[in-house]
N, C-alpha and C positions, 0 to 999 in steps of 0.2 A: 779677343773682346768682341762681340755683337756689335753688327753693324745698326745703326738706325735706320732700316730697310722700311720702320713705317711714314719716314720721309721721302726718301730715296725712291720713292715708287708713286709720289704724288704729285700733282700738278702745286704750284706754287697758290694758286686760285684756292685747292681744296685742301688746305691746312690750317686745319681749326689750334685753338691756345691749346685743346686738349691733346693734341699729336706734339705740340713743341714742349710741353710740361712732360711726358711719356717718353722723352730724348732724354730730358734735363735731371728729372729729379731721381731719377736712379746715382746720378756722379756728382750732384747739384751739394753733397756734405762733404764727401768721403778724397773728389776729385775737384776743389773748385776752380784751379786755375784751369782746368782743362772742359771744366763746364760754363765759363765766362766767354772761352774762348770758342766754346760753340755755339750758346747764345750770340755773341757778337756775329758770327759767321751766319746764321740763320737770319738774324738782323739786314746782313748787306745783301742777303737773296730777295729779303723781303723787300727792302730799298730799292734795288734794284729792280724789281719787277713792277712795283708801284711809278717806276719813273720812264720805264718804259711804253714802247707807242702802243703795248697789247691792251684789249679790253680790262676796264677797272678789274681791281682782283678784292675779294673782302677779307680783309684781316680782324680777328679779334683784338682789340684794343686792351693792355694790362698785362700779354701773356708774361712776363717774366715777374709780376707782381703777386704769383700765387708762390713765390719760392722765397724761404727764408734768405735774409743776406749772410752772406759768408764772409770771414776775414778778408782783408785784403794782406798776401801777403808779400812784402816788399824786401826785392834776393836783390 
């Protein structure tokens, strides 16, 4: 499986909604518990860097609002 290398190589500052949508919506129908749980995960990078003592970082606001919702399914 391909890594998300257009992440993986970018400063947390330089990652627009369009790089996290370009992760997501490839596995965002097909994979979704494994796509929730990489949103989530990109989530706490992002949280984290925002709480951090580094200079402000800009995030787009809504990135997970451009992906249809998926089941939730309950094992």
């Amino acid at each position: 499986m391909p890594r998300s290398r257009g992440l993986c190589k970018r400063r947390v500052d330089e990652i627009a909604s369009a790089h996290v949508l370009k992760v997501l919506e490839p596995i965002w129908t097909t994979k979704p518990e494994t796509a929730r749980r990489v949103k989530q995960r990109i989530g706490v990078v992002f949280d984290w860097a925002l709480a951090s003592p580094a200079p402000p970082i800009r995030l787009s606001a809504g990135r997970a609002h451009c992906l249809e919702r998926t089941p939730v399914s309950r094992a």
